[in-house]
N, C-alpha and C positions, 0 to 999 in steps of 0.2 A: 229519261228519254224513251219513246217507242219506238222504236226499228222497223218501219215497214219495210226496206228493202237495203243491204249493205248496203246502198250511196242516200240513203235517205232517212232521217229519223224526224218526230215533230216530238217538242218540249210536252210534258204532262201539262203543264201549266198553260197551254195554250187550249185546253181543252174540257169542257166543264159540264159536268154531270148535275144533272139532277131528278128527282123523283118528283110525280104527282099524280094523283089518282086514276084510278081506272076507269072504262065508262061501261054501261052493259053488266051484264049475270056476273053475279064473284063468290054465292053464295053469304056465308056469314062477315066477309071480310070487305063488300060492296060498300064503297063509300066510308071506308074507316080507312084502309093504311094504302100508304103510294106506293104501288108496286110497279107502275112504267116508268121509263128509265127514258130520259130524254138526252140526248149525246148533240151539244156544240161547236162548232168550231170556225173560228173566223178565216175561210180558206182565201178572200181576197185578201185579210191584210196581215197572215200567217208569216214569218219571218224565215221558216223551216222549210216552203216551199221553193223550189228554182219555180221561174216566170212559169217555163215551157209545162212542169205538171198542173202548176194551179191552174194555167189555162185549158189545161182538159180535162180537170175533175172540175171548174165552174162548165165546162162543156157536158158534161152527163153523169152531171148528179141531178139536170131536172126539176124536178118537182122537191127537191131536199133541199135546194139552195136560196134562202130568202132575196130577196131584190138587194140587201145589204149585203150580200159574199157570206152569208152567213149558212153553213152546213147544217142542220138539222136532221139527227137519224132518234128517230123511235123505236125500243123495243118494248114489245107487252104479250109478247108469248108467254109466258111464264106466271104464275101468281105472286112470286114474293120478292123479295128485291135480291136475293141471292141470286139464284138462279138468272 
């Protein structure tokens, strides 16, 4: 479980990583290894959410959230998938 707040945690398993390539300058490693990190999560039909949150994180997350309730966070500040 992740704890975002004592009355609230969401299952790991609701939650699903994945790596895929960079776009743009990466020097030697451009177009060879996936270092963005793609973070999912299905915030309409998440079990872990009470109504009243998931209706304000589908209210301003925006441009993150697909037509499907589906959250979508990108990270690629970093080069390598540690970081």
């Amino acid at each position: 479980m992740i704890e975002i707040s004592p009355t609230l945690s969401i299952d790991e398993r609701e939650i699903q990583l994945s790596f895929v390539r960079a776009e743009g300058p990466g020097g030697q490693n451009v177009n060879k290894v996936s270092t963005v990190v793609q973070l999912r999560f299905d915030a309409l039909h998440s079990p872990s959410l009470p109504p009243r949150v998931r209706d304000r994180l589908l209210t301003i997350a925006g441009s993150r959230i697909t037509k499907d309730g589906i959250l979508m966070i990108t990270a690629r500040r970093f080069r390598t998938q540690a970081q």
